[in-house]
C-alpha positions in Angstrom: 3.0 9.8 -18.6 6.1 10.3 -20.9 8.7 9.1 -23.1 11.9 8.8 -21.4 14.9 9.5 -23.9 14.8 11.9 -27.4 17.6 12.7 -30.0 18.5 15.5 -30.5 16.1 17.6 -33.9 12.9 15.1 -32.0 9.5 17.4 -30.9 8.7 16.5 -27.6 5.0 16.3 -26.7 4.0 17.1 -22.8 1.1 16.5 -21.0 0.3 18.4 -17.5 -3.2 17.1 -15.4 -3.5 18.2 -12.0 -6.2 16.1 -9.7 -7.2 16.9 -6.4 -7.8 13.6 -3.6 -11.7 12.9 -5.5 -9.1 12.3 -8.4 -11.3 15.5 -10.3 -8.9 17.3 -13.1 -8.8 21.2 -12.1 -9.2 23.8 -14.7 -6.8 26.0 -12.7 -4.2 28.1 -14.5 -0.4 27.4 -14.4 1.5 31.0 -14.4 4.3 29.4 -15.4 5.8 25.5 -17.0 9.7 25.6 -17.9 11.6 23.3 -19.9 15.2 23.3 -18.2 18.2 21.5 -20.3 21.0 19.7 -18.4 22.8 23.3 -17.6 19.6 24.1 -15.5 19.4 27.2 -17.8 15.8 27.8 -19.1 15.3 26.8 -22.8 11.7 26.9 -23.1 8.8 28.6 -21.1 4.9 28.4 -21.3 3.0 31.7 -19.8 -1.1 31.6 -18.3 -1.6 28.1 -19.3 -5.2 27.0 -19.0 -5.9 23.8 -19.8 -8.7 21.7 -22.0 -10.8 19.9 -19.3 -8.5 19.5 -16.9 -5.0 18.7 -19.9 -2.9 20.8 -20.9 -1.4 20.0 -24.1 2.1 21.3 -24.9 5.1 20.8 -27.5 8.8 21.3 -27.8 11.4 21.3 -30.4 15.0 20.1 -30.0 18.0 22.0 -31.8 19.6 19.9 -34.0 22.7 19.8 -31.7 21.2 20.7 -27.9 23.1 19.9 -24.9 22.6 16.1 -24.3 22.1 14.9 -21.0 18.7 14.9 -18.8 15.9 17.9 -19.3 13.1 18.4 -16.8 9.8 19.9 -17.2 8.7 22.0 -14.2 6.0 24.1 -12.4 7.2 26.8 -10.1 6.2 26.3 -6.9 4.7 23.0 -7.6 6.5 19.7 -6.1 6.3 17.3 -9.1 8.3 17.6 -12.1 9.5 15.1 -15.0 12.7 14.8 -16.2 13.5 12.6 -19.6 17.2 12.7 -21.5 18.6 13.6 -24.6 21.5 11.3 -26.3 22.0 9.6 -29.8 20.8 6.1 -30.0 19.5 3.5 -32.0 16.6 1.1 -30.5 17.6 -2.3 -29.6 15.3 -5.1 -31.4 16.7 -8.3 -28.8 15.8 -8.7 -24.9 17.5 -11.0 -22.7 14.7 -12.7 -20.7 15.6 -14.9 -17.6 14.0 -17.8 -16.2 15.5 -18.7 -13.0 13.9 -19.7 -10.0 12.4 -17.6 -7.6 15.0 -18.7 -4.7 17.3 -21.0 -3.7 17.6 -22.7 -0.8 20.7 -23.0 1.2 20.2 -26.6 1.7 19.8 -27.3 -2.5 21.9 -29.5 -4.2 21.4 -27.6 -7.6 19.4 -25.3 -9.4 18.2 -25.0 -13.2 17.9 -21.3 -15.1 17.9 -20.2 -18.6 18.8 -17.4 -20.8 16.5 -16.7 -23.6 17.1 -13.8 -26.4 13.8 -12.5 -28.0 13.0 -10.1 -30.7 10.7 -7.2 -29.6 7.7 -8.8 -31.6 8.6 -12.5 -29.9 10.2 -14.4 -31.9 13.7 -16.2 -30.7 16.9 -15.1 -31.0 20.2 -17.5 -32.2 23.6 -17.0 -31.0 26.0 -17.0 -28.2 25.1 -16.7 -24.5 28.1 -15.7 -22.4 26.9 -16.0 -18.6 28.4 -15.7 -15.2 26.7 -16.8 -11.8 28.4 -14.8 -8.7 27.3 -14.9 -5.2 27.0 -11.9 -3.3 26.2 -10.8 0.2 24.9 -7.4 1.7 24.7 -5.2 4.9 22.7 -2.1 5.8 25.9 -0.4 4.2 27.4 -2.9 1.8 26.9 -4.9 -1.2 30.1 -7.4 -0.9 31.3 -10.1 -3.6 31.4 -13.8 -1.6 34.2 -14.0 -4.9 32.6 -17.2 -5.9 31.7 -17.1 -9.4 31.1 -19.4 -12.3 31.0 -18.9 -15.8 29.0 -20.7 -18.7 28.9 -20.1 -22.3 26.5 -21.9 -25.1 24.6 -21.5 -28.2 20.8 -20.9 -27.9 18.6 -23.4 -29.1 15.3 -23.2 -30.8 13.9 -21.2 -28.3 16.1 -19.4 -28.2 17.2 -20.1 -24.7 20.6 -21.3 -23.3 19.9 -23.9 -20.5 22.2 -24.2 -17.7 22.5 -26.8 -14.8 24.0 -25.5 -11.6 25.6 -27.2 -9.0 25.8 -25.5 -5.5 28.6 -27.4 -3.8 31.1 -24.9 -5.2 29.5 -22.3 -3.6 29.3 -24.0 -0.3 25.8 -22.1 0.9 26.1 -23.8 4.0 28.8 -22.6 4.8 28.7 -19.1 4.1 26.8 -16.1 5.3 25.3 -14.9 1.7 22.3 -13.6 0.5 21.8 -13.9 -3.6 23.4 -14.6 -6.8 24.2 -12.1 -9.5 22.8 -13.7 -13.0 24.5 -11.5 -16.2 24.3 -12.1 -19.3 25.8 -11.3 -22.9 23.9 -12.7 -25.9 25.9 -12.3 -29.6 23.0 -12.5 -32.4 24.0 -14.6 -35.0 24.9 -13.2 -38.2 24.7 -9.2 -37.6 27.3 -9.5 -34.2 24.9 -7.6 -32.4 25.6 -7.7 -28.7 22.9 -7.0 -25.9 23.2 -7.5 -21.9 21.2 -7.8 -19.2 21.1 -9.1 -15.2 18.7 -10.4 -12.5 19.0 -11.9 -8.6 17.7 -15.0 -7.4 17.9 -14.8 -3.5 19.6 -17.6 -1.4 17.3 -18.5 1.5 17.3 -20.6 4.6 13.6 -19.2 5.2 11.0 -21.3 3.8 8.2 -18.9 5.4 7.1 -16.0 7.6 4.1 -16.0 9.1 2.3 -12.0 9.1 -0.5 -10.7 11.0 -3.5 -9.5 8.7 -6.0 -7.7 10.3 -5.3 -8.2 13.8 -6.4 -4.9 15.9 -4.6 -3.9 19.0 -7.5 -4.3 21.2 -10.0 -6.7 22.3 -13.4 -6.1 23.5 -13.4 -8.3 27.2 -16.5 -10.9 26.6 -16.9 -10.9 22.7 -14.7 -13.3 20.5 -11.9 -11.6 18.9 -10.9 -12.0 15.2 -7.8 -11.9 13.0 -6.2 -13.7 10.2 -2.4 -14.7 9.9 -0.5 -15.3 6.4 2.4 -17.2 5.6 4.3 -16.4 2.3 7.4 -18.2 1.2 9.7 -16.3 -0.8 9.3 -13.5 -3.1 6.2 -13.3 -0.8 4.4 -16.7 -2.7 1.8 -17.7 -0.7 2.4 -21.1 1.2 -0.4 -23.0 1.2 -1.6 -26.2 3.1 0.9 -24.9 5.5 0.7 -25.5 9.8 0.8 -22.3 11.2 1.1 -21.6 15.2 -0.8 -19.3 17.1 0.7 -18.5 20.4 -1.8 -17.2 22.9 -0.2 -15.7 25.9 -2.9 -14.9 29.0 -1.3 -14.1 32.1 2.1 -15.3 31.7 0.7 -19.0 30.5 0.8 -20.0 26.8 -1.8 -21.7 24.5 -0.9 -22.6 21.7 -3.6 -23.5 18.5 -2.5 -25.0 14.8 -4.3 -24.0 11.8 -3.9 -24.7 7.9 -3.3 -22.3 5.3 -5.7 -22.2 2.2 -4.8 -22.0 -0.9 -3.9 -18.1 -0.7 -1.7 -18.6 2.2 -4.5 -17.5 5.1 -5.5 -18.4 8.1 -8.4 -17.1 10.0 -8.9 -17.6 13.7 -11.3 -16.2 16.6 -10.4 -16.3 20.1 -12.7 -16.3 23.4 -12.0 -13.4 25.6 -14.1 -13.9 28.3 -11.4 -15.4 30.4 -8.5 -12.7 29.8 -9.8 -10.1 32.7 -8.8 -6.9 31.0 -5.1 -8.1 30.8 -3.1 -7.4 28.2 -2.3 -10.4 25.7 0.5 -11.2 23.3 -0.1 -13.2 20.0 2.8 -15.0 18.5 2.4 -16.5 14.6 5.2 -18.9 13.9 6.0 -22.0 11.8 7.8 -25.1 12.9 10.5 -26.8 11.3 12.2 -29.7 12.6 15.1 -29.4 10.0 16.0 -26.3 10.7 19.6 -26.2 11.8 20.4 -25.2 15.6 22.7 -22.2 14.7 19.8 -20.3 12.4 17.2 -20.3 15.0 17.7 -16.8 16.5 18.1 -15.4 13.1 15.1 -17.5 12.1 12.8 -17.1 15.3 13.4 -13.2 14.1 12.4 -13.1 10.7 9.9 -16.1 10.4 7.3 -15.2 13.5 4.6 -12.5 14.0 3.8 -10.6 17.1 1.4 -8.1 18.4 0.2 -6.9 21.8 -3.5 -6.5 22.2 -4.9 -4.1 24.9 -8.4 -4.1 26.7 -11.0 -2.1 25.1 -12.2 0.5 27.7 -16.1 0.8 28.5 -17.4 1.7 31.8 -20.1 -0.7 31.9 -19.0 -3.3 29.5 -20.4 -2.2 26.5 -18.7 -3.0 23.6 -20.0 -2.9 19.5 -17.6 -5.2 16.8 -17.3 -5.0 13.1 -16.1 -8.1 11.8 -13.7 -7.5 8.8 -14.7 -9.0 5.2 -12.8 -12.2 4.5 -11.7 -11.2 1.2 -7.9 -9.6 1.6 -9.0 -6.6 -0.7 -13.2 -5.8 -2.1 -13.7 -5.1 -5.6 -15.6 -2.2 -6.4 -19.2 -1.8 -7.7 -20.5 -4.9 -5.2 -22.3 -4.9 -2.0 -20.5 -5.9 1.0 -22.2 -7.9 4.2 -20.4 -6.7 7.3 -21.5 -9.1 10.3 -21.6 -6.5 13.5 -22.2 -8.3 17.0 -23.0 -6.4 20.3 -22.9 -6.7 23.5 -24.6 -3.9 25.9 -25.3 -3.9 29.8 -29.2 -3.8 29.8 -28.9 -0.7 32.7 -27.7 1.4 30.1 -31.1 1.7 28.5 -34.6 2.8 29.7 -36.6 -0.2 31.1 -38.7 0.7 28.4 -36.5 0.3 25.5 -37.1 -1.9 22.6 -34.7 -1.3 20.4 -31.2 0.4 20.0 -30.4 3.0 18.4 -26.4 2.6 16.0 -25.2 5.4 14.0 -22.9 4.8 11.1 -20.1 6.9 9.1 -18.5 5.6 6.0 -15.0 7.4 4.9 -12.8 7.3 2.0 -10.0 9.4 1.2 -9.9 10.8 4.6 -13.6 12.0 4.1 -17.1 11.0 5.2 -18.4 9.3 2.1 -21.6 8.2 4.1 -23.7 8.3 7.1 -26.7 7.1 8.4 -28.6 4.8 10.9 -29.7 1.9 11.8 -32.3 0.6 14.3 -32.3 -3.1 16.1 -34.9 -4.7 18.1 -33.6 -6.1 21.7 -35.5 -8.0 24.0 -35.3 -7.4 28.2 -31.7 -10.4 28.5 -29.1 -8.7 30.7 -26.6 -8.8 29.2 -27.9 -7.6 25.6 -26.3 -9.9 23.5 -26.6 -10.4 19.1 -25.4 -9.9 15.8 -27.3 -8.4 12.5 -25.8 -7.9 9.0 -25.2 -4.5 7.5 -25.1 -4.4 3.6 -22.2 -1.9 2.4 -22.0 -0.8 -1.4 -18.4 -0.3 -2.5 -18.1 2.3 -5.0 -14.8 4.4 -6.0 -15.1 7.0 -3.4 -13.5 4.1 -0.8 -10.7 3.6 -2.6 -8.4 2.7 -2.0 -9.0 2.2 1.5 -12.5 2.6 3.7 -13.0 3.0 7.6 -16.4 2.3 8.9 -17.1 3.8 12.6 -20.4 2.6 14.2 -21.4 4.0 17.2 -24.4 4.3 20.1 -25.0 6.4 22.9 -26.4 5.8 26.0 -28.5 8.4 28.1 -25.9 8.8 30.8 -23.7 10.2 28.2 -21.4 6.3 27.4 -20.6 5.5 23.8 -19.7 2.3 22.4 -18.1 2.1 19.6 -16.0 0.0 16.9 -14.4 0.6 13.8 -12.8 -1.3 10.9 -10.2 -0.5 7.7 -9.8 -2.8 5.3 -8.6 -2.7 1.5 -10.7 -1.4 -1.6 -9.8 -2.6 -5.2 -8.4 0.5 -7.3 -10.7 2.4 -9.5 -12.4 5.4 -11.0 -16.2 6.5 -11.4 -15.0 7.1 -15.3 -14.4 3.4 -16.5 -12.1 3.5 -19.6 -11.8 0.6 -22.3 -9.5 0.4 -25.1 -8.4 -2.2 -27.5 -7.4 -3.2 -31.2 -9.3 -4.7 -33.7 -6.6 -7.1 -34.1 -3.8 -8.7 -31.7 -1.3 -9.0 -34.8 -1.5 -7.2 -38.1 0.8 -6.7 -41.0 3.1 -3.9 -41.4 1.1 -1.5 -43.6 -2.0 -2.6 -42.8 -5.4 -1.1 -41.1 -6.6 -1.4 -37.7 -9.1 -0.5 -35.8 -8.4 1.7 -31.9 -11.6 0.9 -29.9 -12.6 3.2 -27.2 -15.2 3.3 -24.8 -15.2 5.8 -21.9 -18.0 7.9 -20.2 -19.6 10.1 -22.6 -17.8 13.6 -22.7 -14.6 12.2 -21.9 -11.3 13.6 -23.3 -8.9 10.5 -23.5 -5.5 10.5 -24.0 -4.5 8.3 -26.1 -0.8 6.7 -26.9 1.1 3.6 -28.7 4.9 3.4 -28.0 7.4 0.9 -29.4 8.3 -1.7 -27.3 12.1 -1.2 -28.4 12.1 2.4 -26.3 10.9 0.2 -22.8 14.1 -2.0 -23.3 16.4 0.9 -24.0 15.3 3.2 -21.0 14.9 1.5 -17.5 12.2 4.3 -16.1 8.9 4.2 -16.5 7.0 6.5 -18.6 3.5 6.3 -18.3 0.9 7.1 -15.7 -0.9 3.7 -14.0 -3.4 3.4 -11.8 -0.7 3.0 -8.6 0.5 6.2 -9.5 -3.1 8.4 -9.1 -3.7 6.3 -6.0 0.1 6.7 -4.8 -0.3 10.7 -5.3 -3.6 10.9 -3.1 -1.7 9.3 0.0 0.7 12.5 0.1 -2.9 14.1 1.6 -3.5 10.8 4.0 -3.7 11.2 7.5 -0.5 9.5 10.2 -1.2 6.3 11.6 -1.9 8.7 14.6 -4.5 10.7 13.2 -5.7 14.3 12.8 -2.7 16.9 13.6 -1.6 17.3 17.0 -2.5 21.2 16.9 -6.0 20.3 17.7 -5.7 17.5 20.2 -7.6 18.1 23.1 -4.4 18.1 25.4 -5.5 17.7 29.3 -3.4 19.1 32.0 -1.0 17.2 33.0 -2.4 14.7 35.4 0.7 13.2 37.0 2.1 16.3 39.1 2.4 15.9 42.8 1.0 19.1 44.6 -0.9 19.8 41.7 -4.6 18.9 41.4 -6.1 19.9 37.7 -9.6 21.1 37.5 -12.3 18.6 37.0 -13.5 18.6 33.3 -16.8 18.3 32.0 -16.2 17.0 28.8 -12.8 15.7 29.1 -11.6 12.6 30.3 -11.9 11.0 34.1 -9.1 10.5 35.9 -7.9 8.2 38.5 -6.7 9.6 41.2 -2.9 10.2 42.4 -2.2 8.3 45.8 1.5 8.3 48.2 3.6 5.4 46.1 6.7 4.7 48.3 9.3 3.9 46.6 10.5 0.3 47.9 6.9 -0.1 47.9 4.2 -1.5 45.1 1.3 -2.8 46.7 -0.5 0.5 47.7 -0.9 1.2 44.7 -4.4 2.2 43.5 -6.9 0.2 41.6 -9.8 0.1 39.8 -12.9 -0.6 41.7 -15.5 -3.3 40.5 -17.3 -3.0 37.2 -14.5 -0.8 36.5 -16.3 2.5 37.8 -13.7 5.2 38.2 -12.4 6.0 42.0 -13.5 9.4 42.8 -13.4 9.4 46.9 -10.1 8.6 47.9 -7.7 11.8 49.7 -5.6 13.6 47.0 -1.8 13.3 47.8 0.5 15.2 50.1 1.3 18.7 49.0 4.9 19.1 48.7 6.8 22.5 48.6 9.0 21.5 45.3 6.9 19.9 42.6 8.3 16.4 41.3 7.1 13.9 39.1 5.6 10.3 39.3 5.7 7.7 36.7 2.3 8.1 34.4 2.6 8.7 30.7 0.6 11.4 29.5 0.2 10.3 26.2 -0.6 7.0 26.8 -2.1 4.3 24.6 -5.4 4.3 24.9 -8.0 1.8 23.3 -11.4 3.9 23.8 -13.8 5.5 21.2 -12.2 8.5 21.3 -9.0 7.0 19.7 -11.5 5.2 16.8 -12.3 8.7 16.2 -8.9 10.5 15.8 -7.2 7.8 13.8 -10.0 8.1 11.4 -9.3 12.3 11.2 -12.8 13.0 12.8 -12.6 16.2 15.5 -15.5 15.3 17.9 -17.7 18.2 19.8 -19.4 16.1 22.9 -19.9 16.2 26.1 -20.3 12.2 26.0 -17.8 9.9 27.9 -15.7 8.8 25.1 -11.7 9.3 26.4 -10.8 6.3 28.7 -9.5 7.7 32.1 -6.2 8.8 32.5 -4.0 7.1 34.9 -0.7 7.8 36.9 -0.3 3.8 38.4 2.3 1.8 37.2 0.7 -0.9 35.1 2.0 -4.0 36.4 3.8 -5.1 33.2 6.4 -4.2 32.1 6.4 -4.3 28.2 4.5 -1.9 26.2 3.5 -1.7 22.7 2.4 1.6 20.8 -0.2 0.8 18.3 1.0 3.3 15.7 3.9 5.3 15.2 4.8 7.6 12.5 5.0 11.2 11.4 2.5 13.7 12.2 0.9 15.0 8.8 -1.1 17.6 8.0 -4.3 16.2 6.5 -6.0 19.4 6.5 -3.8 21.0 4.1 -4.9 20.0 -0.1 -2.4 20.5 -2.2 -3.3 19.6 -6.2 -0.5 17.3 -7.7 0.4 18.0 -11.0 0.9 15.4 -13.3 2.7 14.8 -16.4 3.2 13.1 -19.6 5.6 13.8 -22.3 5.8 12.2 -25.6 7.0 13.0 -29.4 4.3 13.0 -31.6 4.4 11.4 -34.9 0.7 10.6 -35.7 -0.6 8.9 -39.4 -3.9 10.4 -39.8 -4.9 9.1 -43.3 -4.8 5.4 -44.0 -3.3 4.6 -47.4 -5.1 1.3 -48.7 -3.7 2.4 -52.6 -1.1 -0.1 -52.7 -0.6 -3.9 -51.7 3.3 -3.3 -52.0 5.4 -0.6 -51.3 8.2 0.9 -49.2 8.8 0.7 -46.0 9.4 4.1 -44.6 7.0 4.7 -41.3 9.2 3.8 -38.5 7.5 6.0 -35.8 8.9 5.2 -32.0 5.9 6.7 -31.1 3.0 5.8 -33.1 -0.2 7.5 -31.5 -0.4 10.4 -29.6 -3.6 12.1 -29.6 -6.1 13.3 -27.1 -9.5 11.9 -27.8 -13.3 13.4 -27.6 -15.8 10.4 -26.3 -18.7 12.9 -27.4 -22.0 11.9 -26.7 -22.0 8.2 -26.9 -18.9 7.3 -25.3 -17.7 5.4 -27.7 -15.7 5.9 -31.1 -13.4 4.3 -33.3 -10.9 5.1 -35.2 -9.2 3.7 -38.5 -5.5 3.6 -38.1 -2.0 2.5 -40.4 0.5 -0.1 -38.6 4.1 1.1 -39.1 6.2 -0.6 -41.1 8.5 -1.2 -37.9 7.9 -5.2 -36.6 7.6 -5.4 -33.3 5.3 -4.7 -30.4 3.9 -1.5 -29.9 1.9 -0.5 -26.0 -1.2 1.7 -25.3 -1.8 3.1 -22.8 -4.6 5.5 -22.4 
């Protein structure tokens, strides 16, 4: 959290918190923090610094005349630093602010924007608006001028604002491939010739809307209604609602296709019937319709506007499958309980005659830990199949966040497990709920104010008001939000493809002629290598019924030189042991959970990987240090003496402080506006 830019003689203030992935600040001491100047030679050092529950506070003065250019704030051996700049400057008081629209079609006759000029505390700006309107288009290498550009000048208006009318036939969008106009702007205030500038893109579109998968698993459970939801934004990713959206349902090699309606946020939601798909694997295609779409854009359309997945059969030996249905809402807010509908469907020969009820076991994650566990207990009756659903309340609390997995699992005495698993979206937040505010939106210069703050008690809150004027001058940003903490916490997240692959349970190699691996106990079944000609494919192995695995049939010619037959090793399997690994969770079982392994040619000839990515060590926690830097410039006594006076307290910063909550969790604090007018930020 820091100030970007300083002049030169300024004190800048630093702040360093380090938080683990349960977003706790660490008392740990730092050896050593450097300040480095733009030479990279050391200027400043900090020795042993332990910090004040979980913040260190630290402070440096510029020379009068340092080296200007960018400093940066660093911990040896540490990942993160912060860099900030030195330079003369004086703080602008007018923003340019556009309002254009947020794309324009190819097909448009004309467009409308504006250019407004504002003073940092909102009022309007008068003078002269020069603006020019270029059309650009990009590659993956490129950014190229179309060199079609127009130009329009005009003095603002009450508003402030300079109103412009464009029309596109000089640009001929039609006609030519390009992808956005450039909008700049120059505005002249009236009176004092002060000049600022600013720019913004409006993209040019022949895409009205692209359909997404939300969702939407990779694998169905044979005989239970599968569930997913498609959304179509427009663009600038606006949801599009009251929109007919196609759902493309392709079942051996014949397509269905059903039409929904988006709701107001852009959704559909849709469940299927898988009883008829005979553990085949199924594409689903989401796309949109439009009659006046021109013939030459539909490749380039039928690319961009459409969704597709594959979806693989769930493997259970008998049929046994669990489902979590995901929550409806796109993301659940914290502090709530959550109903998660959970069906099943069980062969009744997996249980004793006897049996009355069954037995599910439940672990709740966030954060790449278990959060919860527990179990749950159903009463069945004597149907075969076993066939319901039940509701399972869920509270959501910070530990989730930002992102929960729920596994639920049963095991049957001869050793199956049937299983399911769900991740869906958890609201951002923290177990230490932090409120601040003024007493007043506006105040005087001079006057008195109130900071409120309300935080859990023994809190130390950092606490900081910044100028508006140092925002506009410096594009980074400079303080730490809420995306940030959460952002820093996925550096310890898992790959889409689990725990590292230095504790898979590899299996030998199961597709080597003249090579028979030992049978495994706990590992995976395997179905068995048979003579495949070569011109040949109908000899092939199968399955038997119920899906049992084939355990009788002769083992292969031994062949003096070993060779190989087609069989991934690593296939893509949708069983419970991949539920498990994805999640992070090394299982210890002699229970059937690792789908059989098999060296036939699957009789398709497309193939989709559920994941891929990078392998990441999860198991590794590294604290990430972060920082804040400001200058500090605090009024600590409020001078009510006088009604008129002076104006000298023109702070860029005008609080910087860290706070005690003590006991009650709540204080307040007196405070002097500075004379400056304008709009000053807290952040704490």
């Amino acid at each position: 959290d820091a100030l970007p830019i300083y002049k030169p003689g300024e004190t800048v203030k630093f702040r360093i918190i380090t938080i683990n992935k349960n977003f706790i600040a660490s008392n740990e001491t730092y050896p050593l923090v450097e300040l480095l100047d733009p030479g990279r030679n050391r200027v400043g050092q900090w020795l042993n610094v332990r910090p004040n529950q979980g913040i260190v506070d630290l402070s440096f003065l510029l020379a009068n005349e340092p080296p200007l250019g960018t400093y940066s704030i660093k911990i040896p051996g540490r990942y993160h630093q912060y860099t900030f700049v030195v330079q003369e400057y004086v703080l602008p008081k007018i923003e340019i602010v556009f309002k254009t629209p947020d794309y324009v079609l190819k097909q448009a006759e004309e467009f409308n924007f504006k250019t407004c000029g504002r003073y940092t505390y909102g009022k309007p700006v008068q003078g002269v608006v020069d603006s020019s309107l270029c059309l650009k288009t990009k590659n993956s290498i490129l950014i190229q001028d179309v060199g079609i550009c127009e130009l329009y000048s005009g003095e603002t208006d009450g508003d402030g604002c300079l109103s412009v009318v464009v029309s596109t036939e000089k640009f001929n969008l039609t006609a030519l491939e390009c992808d956005y106009f450039d909008v700049s702007a120059r505005l002249k205030e009236n009176g004092t010739g002060v000049t600022v500038f600013n720019s913004v893109t409006v993209p040019v579109s022949t895409q009205h809307m692209s359909v997404t998968f939300v969702d939407v698993e990779s694998y169905y459970h044979p005989g239970m209604l599968f569930y997913g939801k498609m959304e179509v934004k427009g663009v600038r990713d606006k949801p599009a609602k009251n929109t007919t959206v196609h759902l493309v349902l392709n079942v051996h090699e014949e397509d269905i296709t059903l039409s929904y309606v988006t709701d107001d946020s852009g959704m559909v939601h849709f469940s299927l019937d898988t009883s008829e798909w005979n553990d085949t694997m199924v594409s689903l295609t989401g796309k949109i319709f439009d009659e006046n779409i021109k013939e030459r854009d539909l490749l380039v359309l039928a690319t961009n506007r459409q969704a597709f997945r594959w979806i693989l059969p769930f493997y259970s030996e008998s049929k046994s499958f669990l489902h979590i249905q995901t929550p409806l809402a796109r993301s659940v807010n914290c502090d709530q309980d959550q109903q998660l509908t959970v069906s099943y469907l069980i062969d009744r020969k997996e249980l004793p005659v006897q049996a009355q009820h069954l037995d599910l076991f439940y672990l709740v994650m966030g954060r790449e830990q278990i959060a919860l566990s527990g179990q749950k207990k159903i009463e069945i009756d004597s149907d075969d199949p076993i066939k319901g659903t039940f509701q399972f309340q869920l509270t959501i609390n910070s530990d989730l966040a930002p992102r929960a997995t729920i596994i639920m699992y049963t095991i049957f005495p001869d050793g199956e497990v049937a299983a399911d698993n769900i991740k869906f979206d958890v609201s951002k937040c923290f177990k230490n709920k932090v409120e601040v505010g003024f007493s007043e939106e506006k105040a005087q210069p001079g006057s008195v104010v109130t900071l409120h703050l309300q935080a859990t008690p023994g809190s130390l809150c950092s606490v900081r008001a910044v100028d508006k004027s140092v925002h506009l001058l410096a594009s980074s940003r400079d303080e730490i939000t809420t995306e940030d903490i959460f952002y820093s916490s996925t550096a310890l997240a898992l790959s889409p493809r689990g725990f590292p692959y230095r504790i898979e349970d590899f299996e030998p190699y199961p597709c080597l002629e003249g090579e028979t691996p030992p049978p495994s106990k706990s590992g995976p079944q395997m179905l068995p290598k048979v003579e495949v000609p070569h011109q040949e494919t109908e000899n092939r192995s199968t399955l038997s019924e119920n899906g049992k695995t084939l355990n009788n049939q002769a083992a292969p010619e031994v062949r003096a030189k070993r060779s190989l037959i087609w069989g991934p090793w690593y296939q893509s399997q949708a069983d419970v042991y991949s539920f498990f690994k994805e999640s992070g969770l090394k299982i210890l079982t002699n229970a059937r959970i690792k789908k059989p392994i098999s060296c036939i040619h699957p009789n398709y000839t497309m193939f989709s990987l559920r994941h891929r990515g990078s392998m990441n060590n999860a198991l590794d926690t590294v604290d990430a240090p972060v920082m804040e830097a400001h200058e500090m410039t605090l009024e600590k006594k409020v001078d009510e003496k006088k009604a008129s006076r002076a104006r000298s307290y023109f702070p860029e910063t005008w609080l910087y402080d860290l706070v005690p909550m003590g006991d009650e969790g709540k204080i307040a604090i007196p405070l002097t506006v500075p004379d400056t007018i304008t709009r000053s930020d807290e952040h704490t």
